[in-house]
N, C-alpha and C positions, 0 to 999 in steps of 0.2 A: 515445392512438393514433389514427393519423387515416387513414380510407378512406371512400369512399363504401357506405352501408348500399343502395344502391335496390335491387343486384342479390337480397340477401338477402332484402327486402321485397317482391321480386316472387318471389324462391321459397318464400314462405309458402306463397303459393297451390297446394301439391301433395296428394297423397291421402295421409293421417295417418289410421291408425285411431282412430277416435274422436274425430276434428274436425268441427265445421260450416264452410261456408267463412267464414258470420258469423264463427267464434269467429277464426280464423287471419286475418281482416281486423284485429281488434281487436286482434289482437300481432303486431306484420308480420315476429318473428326467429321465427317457427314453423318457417320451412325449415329452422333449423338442427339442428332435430331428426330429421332426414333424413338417419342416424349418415353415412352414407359416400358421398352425392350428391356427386357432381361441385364443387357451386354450397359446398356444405360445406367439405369438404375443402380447396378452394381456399384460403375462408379463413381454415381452421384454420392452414395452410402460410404464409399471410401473418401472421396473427398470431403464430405461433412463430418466425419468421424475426426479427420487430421485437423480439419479449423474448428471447429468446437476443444479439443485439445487445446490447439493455443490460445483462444479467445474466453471460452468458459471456464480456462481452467486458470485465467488471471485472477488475482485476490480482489480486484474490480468489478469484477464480473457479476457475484450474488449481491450489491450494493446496488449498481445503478440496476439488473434485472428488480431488485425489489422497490426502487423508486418507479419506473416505467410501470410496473405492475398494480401500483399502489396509486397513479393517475389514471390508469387506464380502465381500472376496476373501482374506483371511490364511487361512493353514492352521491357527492356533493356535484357533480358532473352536470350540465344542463342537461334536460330530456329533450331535444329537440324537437320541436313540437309540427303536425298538418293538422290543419284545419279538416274538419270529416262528420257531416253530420250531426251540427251544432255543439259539438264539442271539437276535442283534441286526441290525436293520436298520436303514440308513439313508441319508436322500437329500442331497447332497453338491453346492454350485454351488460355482465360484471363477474366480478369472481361465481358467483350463486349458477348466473343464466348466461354460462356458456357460450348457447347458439342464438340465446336472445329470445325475447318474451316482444310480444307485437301486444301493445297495452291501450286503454283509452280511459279519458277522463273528462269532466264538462270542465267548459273554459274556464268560470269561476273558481274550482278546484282546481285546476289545473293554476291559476295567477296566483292561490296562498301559497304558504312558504310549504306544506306539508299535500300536496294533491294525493286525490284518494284516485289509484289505480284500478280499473278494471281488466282484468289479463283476458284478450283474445284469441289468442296462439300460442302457447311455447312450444317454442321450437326444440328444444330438449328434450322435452318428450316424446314430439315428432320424431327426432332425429333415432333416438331407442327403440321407438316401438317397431319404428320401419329398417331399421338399419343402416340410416344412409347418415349422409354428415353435408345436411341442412344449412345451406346461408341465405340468411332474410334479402329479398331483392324489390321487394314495397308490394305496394299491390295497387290497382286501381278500380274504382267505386263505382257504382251506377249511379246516377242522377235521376233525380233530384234528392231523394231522400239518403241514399247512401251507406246503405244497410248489405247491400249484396257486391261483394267484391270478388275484383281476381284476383289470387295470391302469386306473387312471383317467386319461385326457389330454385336454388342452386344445391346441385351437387357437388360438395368442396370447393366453389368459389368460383367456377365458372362464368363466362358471360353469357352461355347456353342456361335456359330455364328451364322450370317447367310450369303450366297454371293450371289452377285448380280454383272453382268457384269456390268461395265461403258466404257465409251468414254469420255477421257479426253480431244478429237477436240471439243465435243458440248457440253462436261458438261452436261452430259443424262444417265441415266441408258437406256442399251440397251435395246429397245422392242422386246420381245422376245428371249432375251438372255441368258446367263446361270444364273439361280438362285439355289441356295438350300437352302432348310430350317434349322434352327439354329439346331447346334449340335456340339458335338465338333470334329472338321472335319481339313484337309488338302487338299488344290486344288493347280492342278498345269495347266500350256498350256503345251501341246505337241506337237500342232500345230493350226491354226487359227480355227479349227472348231472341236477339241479333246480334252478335257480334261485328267489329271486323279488325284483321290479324293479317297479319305478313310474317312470313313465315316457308321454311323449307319444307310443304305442302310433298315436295317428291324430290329427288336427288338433284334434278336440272333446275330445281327453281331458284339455286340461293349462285351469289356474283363470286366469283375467284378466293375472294375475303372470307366468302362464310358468309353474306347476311343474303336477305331475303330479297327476289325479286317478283312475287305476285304478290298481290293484297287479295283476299277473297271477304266476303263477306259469311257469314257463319251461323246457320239458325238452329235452333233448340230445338226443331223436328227431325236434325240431320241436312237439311237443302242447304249446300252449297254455292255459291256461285262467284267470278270472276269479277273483280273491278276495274282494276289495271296489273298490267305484264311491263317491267321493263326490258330492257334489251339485254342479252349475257354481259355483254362490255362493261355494263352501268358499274356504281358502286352496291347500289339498293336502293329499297323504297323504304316510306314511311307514310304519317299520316297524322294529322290532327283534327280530331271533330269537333266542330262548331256548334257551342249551345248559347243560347238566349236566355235572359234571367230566369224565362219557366224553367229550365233544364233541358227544354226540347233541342232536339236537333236539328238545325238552322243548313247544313251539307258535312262537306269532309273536303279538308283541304290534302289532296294526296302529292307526295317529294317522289318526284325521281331522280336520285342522284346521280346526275353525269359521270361527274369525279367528286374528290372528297370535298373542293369548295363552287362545285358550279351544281344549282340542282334545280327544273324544272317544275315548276309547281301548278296544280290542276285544280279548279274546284268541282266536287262532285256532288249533284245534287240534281234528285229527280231520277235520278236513272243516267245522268245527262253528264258528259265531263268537258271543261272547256280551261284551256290552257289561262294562266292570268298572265296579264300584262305588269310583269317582273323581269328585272334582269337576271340571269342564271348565277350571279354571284350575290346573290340576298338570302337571308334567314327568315322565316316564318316564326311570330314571337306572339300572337293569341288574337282572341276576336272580342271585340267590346262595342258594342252601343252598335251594331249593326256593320262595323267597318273591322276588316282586315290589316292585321298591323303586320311592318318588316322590318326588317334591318337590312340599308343596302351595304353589302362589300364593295360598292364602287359608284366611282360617279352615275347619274342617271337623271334625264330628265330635271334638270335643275338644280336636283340635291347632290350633296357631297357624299365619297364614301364616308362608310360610317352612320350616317343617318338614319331616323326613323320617321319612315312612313305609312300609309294610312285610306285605304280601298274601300268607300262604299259596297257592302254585299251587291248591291240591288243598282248597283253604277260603275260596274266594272271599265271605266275611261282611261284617256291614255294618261292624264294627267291626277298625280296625288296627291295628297292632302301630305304636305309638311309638319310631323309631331316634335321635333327638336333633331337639330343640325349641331355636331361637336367643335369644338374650338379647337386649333393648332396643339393643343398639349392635354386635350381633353378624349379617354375611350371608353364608349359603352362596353359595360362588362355583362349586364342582362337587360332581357326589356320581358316586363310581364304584367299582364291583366286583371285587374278586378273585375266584379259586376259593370263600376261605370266608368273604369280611370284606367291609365296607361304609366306603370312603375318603370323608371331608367336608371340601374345603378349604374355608377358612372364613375373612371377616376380623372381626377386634377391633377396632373404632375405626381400621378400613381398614388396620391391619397381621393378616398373615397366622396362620395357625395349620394343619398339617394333623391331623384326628383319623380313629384307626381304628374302627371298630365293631365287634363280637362277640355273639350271641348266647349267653348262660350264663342255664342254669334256667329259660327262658322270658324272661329280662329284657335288652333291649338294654346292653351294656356301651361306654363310647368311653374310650382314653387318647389320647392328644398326643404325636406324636412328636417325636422328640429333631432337631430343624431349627432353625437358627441363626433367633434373635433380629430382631423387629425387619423380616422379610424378606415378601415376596409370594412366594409358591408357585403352582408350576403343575404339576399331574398331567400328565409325558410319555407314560407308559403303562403296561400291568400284564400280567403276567403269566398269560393263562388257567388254565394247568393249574393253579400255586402261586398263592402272596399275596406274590408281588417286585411290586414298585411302583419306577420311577423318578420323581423328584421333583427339579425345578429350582427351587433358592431366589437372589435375587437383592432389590436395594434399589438407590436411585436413585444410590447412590458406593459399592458394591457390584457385581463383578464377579458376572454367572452363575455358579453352581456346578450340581453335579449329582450327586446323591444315589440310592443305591442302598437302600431300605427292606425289611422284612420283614417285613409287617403284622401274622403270626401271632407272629414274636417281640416286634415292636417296635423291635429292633436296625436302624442306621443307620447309611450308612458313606459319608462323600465321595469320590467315585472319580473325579472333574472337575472344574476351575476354569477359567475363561477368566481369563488375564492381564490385569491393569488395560491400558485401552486410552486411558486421560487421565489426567493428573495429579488425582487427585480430593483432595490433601491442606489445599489451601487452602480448601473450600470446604466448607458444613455444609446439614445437613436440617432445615427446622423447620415442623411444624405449627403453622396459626391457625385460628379460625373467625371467619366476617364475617355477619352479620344481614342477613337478606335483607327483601323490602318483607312479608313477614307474618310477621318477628319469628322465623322458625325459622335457625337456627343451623347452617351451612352450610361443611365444614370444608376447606382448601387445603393443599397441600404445596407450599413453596419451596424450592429449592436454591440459594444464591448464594455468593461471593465471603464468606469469612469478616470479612474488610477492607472489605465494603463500607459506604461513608458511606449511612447513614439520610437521603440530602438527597432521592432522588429520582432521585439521576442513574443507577441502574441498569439494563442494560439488560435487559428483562424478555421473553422468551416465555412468553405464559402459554393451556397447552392444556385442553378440555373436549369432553366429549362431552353428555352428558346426555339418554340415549333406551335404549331398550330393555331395559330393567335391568342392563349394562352394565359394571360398576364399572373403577375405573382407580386400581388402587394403587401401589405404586411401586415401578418397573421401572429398569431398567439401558440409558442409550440411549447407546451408545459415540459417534458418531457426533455427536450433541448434546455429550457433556462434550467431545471433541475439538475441535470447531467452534465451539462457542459459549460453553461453561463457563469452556474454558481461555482466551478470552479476553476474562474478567470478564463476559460476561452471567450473568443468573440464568433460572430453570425451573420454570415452576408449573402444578400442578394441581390445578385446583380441580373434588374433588367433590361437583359439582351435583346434584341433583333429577333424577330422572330415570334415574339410574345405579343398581347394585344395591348398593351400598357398606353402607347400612342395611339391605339385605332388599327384598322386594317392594313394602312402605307406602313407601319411599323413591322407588321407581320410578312406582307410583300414582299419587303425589301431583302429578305433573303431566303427566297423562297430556290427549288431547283439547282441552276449555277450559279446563285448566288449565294448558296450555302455557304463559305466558306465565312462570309462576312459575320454570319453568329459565332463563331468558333475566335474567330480576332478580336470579338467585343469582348468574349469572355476571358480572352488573354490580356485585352487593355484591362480590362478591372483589376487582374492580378498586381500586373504590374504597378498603377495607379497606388492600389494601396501600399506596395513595397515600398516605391516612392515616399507616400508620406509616414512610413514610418510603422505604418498598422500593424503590418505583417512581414512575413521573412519568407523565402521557398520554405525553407527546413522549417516552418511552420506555417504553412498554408495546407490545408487539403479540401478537395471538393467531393462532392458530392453530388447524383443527380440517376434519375430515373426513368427508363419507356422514353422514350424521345429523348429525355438526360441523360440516356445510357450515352448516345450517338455523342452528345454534346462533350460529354465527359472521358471516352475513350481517345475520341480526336485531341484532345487536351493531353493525353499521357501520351498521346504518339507523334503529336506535331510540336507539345514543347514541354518535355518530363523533367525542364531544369525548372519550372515553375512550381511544382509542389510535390509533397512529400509524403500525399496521402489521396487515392482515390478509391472513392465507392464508385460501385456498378449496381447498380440496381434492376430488375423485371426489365432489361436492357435492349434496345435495337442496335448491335454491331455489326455485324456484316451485313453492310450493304448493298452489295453485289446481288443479295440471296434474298433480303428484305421481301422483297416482293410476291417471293413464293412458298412466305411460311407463315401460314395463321392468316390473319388479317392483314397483310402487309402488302398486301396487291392494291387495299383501298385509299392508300398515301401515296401514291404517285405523284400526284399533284399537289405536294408535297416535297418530294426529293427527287424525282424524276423515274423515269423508266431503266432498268439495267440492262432492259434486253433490246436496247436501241443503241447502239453502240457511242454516239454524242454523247447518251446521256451516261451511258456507262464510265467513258472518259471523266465526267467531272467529279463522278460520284467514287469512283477508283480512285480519285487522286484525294480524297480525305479518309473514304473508310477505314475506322480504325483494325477490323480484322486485317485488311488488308494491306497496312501501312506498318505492322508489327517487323523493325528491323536488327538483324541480329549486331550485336557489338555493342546496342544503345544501351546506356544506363537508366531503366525505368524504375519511376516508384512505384512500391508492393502495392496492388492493388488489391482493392477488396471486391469480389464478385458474387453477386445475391441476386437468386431467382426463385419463381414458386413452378412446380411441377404442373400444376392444374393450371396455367397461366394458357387460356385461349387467346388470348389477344395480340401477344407479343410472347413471340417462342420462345421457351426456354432453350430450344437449339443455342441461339445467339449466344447468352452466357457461360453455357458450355465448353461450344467451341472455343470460343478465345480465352479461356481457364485454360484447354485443352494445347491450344498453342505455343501459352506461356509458357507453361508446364515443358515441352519440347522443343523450346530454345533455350529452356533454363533460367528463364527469368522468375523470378520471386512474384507469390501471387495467394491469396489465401480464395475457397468459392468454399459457399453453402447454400443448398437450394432447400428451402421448406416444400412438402410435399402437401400440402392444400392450403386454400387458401386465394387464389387466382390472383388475376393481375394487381387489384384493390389491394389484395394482403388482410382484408376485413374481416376474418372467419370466427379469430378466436382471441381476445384481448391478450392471453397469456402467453400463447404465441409470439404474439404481438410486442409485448414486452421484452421476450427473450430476444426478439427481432432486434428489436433497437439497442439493446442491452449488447448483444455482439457486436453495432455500428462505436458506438460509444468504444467499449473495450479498445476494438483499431484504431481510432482517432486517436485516442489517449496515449495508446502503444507508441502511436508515428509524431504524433505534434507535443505531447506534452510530456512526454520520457525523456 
């Protein structure tokens, strides 16, 4: 793409929190982290006007946009359902409802083929009568009865809210009810006229990142008051209230997050806060039958990482009640509560399993319930007052289904399918694993063409993530077998290091200076599959997003003879700067600190901003961000557009201007999104 850079390089020079003008001399595309400056914008608008030309303007392009649009918008779609109030709720986008309709229906209704909706909210018409561009972010309910909610909304996609009480008897925001202005915030009911929230209260309350470091409590005559204060250094706090089968409030377990994986946890109750006897590397996962459940991230006290354990309220001792301990090849992917049971989804050698828990005679009990084979599970939601549990099981030539459990019986009953939305008959799943450069055994899933020749000629997308322990087992992506299965590409995932596929030693293992080891797994898979034949460089490309950005730029700069096609997505690349744009201050402990020079050294010697060398032969990359993205800067994609751009390297970017880091905003958007991904794969793997 060809423009002249000088105007960009003289809008380095602006006021950037946490620049020197030295540092912003030293990289001259710094203005373009200046999200919505004029000098930006500008040439965001020019560089999407050039790749919408050559991507939109393929004869590909109005086909797969109208298949992507035509899943994204079908009515046959599952509603996915919360439990709320003795019925079901649920939020609803389509070609019609835009910004989405927040709807309810009784359960019964809701299990026939045809459920009669009642509409709550539309957001469409919110969005018109107020002028703003509305995206649905849930809400949450008061207990017991569950009639008076907090609405969460986004302005164009943000992870800044904002809340506003409703009443779901009149379908009315309450007048005079609780509101706060958008931020990135947590509210909870304590009781019908108390809140409590954490939240940017005043300028000094929120950590480097952006999120909140007081909690206060919040009453409906105006009285405020203080719970807990973190320190500035933390990452944030949080909070989950403790109810008993009445609904009442039992305390509040309040998180101070150290770093992004060590977080100190308090129970509050009474007036009274007293630390529990937790290691700082555990997760807080609900309260049932009197006892506090967790997830340890590390050994402790007998149990293994990985584990879930289990705190009498009323017995805070040093030793815990053992709920289920993971095998060598086995990772909790969630733990959650009913009324009187303890849910573990769980995988086995990266396929799924869900198990209940029971307490009998003092000894944790778990069965496995009756869920189709072979599949990934996701806990939709559960039922407070009972042990109902919805559960969606799907696999990668497997349509969604959706499953109605009964934790207390174990009884299971599919009350949903989504209709196959591609032909998936020709085409098969097969696990491999490929040796990574320290000999650890690193395992991928392919999806291809049954037919396909072993020569190489395949055309291959192959996705990774590999950061935050993560995992990525295997999902149902309509839109991919449509667009690309169905015609003869194949689909890989390889889980890498860094993901929670094995548990937390999995995730560990390449955690800081150990980075580089995710980045080699994902080179071994490459190669692995050249080997046997799957794939070829000149038809392999990856793909990957927000932590895949990192994973996937390191891949075009440490080994661009490997493939022939990369997306960049809502991207982390320079990592030098990570730290001090958006949220990126909160991953440290994660990738290390930059402004400590150690760490700078390990994290310089892969960052792909950094690592951009003139004379290499790269593949055109494809680079895609959203404007409203709070969480992970649009700077990042930018810049190294910006860079390619003025070494001459070949590189297509488009940034959608709402929509935020999810990408959730607008189904048609949406479509057009993926309809551009498609177009370049095709362009580079199968032309």
């Amino acid at each position: 793409m060809k423009r002249s850079l000088l105007s960009l390089a003289c809008a380095g020079v602006i006021s950037i929190s946490g620049n020197s003008v030295l540092a912003q001399q030293a990289d001259p595309f710094l203005g373009l982290e200046d999200v919505e400056a004029p000098s930006s914008m500008a040439w965001v608008a020019a560089e999407n006007a050039q790749t919408a030309k050559r991507l939109e303007g393929d004869p590909r392009y109005e086909t797969f946009h109208s298949q992507a649009r035509t899943i994204f918008t079908s009515s046959d779609r599952i509603p996915w359902p919360d439990f709320r109030a003795g019925g079901v709720d649920n939020f609803w986008q389509d070609g019609t409802h835009i910004h989405g309709i927040w709807r309810h229906a009784t359960l019964s209704s809701f299990r026939s083929a045809t459920p009669e909706w009642e509409t709550l909210l539309d957001l469409d018409a919110l969005s018109k009568a107020e002028g703003r561009n509305w995206i649905w972010k849930g809400a949450t309910c008061r207990q017991p009865d569950e009639t008076v909610c907090l609405v969460r909304l986004s302005d164009g996609g943000t992870d800044a809210v904002e809340i506003r009480e409703f009443d779901t008897r009149t379908r009315q925001f309450v007048a005079g009810g609780f509101t706060a202005p958008a931020s990135k915030q947590v509210n909870a009911w304590l009781d019908a006229d108390t809140l409590i929230a954490a939240r940017d209260w005043q300028s000094s309350d929120i950590s480097s990142s952006g999120y909140p470091l007081v909690i206060k409590t919040v009453s409906r005559n105006g009285a405020v008051a203080v719970v807990y204060q973190a320190e500035k250094s933390d990452v944030g706090v949080g909070f989950s209230v403790l109810r008993g089968r009445n609904g009442k409030t039992d305390g509040v377990v309040l998180r101070r997050e150290v770093a992004y994986f060590k977080t100190e946890f308090y129970l509050w109750k009474d007036g009274k806060r007293i630390r529990l006897p937790v290691p700082l590397k555990s997760q807080f996962d609900g309260y049932v039958n009197g006892r506090l459940i967790f997830t340890l991230k590390e050994d402790w006290q007998g149990a293994s990482s990985g584990s879930v354990i289990a705190y009498k309220l009323t017995d805070l001792g040093p030793a815990p009640e053992i709920v289920f301990q993971p095998g060598p090849r086995q990772a909790i992917q969630s733990v959650d509560v009913t009324a009187g049971k303890v849910v573990v989804n769980l995988l086995d050698d990266v396929k799924g399993r869900v198990n209940v828990f029971d307490l009998a005679r003092g000894k944790w009990v778990g069965e496995t319930l009756n869920l189709p084979k072979d599949s990934s599970f996701q806990i939709r939601s559960l039922n407070d007052p009972d042990d109902q549990i919805f559960v969606s099981a799907e696999g990668f030539l497997d349509p969604p289904s959706l499953w109605l459990a009964d934790a207390a019986t174990g009884m299971t009953a599919k009350i949903k399918e989504l209709p196959p939305q591609f032909d998936a008959s020709r085409d098969v799943v097969e696990q491999y694993w490929a040796t990574s450069s320290d000999g650890v055994k690193v395992p991928y899933f392919i999806v291809r063409p049954k037919a396909a020749k072993l020569d190489g000629s395949t055309p291959t997308l192959m996705y990774g993530y590999g950061g935050f322990e993560l995992s990525k087992p295997p999902v149902y992506l309509p839109e991919m077998g449509r667009i690309w299965l169905e015609r003869g590409g194949a689909y890989v995932i390889a889980n890498i290091r860094g993901g929670g596929e094995f548990g937390p030693a999995w995730h560990d293992a390449v955690l800081r200076e150990k980075r580089q080891l995710a980045f080699d797994d994902f080179a071994a898979v490459a190669r692995d599959m050249t080997a046997r034949g799957l794939t070829s460089p000149r038809r392999l490309g990856i793909y990957g997003r927000s932590n895949g950005g990192v994973l996937t730029t390191v891949s075009m700069t440490q080994h661009p003879e490997l493939w022939n096609a990369v997306v960049v997505e809502s991207p982390l690349i320079d990592m030098l700067r990570y730290h001090k744009l958006s949220a990126g201050s909160s991953w440290i402990a994660e990738y290390g600190d930059p402004d400590v020079p150690a760490d700078a050294a390990f994290i310089g010697a892969y960052s792909g901003y950094q690592n951009l060398k003139a004379g290499v032969k790269y593949p055109e990359a494809y680079i895609t961000t959203n404007t409203k993205d709070d969480r992970v800067h649009p700077g990042h994609a930018r810049k190294f557009a910006a860079k390619l751009q003025a070494m001459g390297v070949p590189y297509l970017y488009y940034e959608q201007t709402f929509g935020g880091h999810a990408n959730d905003a607008d189904p048609e958007l949406n479509a057009r999104r993926w309809a551009r991904h498609y177009v370049y794969l095709a362009q580079k793997l199968m032309d």
